[in-house]
C-alpha positions as CSV (number, residue, x, y, z in Angstrom):
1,X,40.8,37.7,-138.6
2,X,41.0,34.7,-136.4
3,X,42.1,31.4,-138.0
4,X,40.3,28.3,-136.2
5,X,41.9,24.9,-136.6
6,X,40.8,22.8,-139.6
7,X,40.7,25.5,-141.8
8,X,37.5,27.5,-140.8
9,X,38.4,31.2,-140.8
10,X,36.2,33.6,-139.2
11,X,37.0,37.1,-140.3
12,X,35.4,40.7,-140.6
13,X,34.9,42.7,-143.8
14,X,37.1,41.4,-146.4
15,X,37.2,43.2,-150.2
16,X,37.4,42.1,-153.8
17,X,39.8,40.6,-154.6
18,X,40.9,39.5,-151.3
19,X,38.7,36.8,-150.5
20,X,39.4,35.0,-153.8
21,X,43.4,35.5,-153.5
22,X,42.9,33.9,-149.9
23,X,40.4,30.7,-151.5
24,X,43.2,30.4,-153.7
25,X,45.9,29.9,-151.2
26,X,43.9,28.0,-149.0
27,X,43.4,25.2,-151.8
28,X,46.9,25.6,-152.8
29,X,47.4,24.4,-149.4
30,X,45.7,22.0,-149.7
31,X,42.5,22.9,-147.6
32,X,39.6,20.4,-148.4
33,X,36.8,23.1,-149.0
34,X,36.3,27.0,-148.7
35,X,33.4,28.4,-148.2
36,X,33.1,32.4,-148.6
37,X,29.6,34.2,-147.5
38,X,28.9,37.2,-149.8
39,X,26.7,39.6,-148.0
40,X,25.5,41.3,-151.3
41,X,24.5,38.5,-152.7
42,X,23.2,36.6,-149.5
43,X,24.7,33.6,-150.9
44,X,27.5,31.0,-149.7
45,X,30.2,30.5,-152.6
46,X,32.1,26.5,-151.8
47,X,35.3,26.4,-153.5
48,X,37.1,22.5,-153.7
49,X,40.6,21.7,-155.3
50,X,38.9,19.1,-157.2
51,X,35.6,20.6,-158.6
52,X,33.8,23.9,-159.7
53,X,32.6,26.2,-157.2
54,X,29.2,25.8,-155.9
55,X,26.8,28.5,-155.0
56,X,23.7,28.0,-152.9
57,X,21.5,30.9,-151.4
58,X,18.3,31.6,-149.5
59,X,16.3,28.7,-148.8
60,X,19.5,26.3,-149.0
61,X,21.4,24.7,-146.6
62,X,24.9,24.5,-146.6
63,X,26.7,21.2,-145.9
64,X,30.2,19.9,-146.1
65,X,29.9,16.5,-145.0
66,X,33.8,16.2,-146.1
67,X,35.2,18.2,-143.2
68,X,32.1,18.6,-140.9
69,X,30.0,15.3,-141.0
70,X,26.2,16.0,-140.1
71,X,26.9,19.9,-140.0
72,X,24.2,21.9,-141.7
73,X,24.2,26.2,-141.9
74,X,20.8,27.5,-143.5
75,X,21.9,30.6,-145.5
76,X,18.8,32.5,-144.2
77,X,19.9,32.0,-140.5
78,X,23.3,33.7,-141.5
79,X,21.6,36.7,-143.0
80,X,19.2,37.1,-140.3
81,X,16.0,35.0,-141.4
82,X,14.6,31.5,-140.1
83,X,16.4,32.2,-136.7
């Protein structure tokens, strides 16, 4: 896993439960938003401190103008479509 400044972490293969027991750590720590791509699913799961999770899959585009101001990720060009 590599851990990029601002909270992005890119990482490989990660299993249940471990990516939830690291979103909750990273909010604990008071990380602004974490976002977790679930290849099953082909879906983006947001997580916030102060709000309930949001989920957004193909066709969507995933934004966090919070952290990344004008930054947008179309969920089909992570899982390979729309490139």
């Amino acid at each position: 896993m590599m851990m990029v400044r601002d909270g992005i972490e890119l990482g490989g293969k990660m299993t249940a439960p471990a990516p939830f027991v690291a979103v909750a750590e990273y909010l604990e720590a008071g990380v602004l938003v974490v976002c977790v791509v679930d290849p099953k699913r082909q879906c983006f799961v947001t997580y916030y401190p102060d709000r309930p999770e949001e989920t957004i899959g193909m066709g969507e585009v995933w934004r966090a103008a919070e952290i990344l101001p004008g930054f947008e990720m179309p969920v089909q060009r992570v899982f390979g479509r729309g490139r």
